[in-house]
N, C-alpha and C positions, 0 to 999 in steps of 0.2 A: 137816149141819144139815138139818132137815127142814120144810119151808114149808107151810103150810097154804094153801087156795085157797078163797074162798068169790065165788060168783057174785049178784047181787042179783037178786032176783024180781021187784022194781018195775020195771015195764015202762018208766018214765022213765029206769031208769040202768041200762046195759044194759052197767057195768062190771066187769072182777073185780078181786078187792080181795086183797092178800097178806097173810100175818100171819106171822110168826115164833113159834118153842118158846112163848113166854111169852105169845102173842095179841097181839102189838103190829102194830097192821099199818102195812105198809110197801109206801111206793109208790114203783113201779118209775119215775115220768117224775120224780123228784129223784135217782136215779143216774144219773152219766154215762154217757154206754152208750160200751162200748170201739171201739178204731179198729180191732179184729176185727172186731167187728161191724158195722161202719157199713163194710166191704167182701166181707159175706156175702149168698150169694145171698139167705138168706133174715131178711134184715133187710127191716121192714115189710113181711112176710108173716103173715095176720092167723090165719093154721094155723099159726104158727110163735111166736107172740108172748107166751104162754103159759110155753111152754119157752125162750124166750130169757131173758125178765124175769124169774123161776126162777134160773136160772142167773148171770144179772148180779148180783142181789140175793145169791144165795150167796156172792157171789165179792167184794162190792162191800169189801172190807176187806184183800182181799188184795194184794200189791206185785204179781203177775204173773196179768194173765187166761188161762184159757183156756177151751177148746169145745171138745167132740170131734167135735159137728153142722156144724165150721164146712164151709163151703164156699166158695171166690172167686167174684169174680163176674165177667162174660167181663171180660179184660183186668189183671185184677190178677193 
């Protein structure tokens, strides 16, 4: 499935916004985000957060996550 990404120009909301095929947009802090993610280095990495919530949101219906970005982080 292919995501659309639109960035807001008002300098007050300096969020990006997702949408789905049909323009529904969908935001990534009502997915849970997985417990891969939540022990990847690059969880709350703000160069990285783009392509995670992409990825979570794709996947957000599926029985099994995965990443192929993933990476541990020291000690996991």
């Amino acid at each position: 499935m292919v995501w659309g990404i639109e960035k807001e120009m008002d300098t007050q909301d300096d969020t990006l916004k997702y949408f789905d095929d049909d323009g529904n947009e969908m935001n990534p802090n009502l997915t849970s985000k997985p417990a891969l993610c939540v022990s990847c280095v690059k969880d709350e990495d703000p160069n990285e957060e783009m392509l995670c919530n992409l990825n979570r949101l794709d996947q957000q219906n599926e029985a099994d996550f995965k990443c192929g970005a993933y990476e541990p982080k020291e000690g996991n």
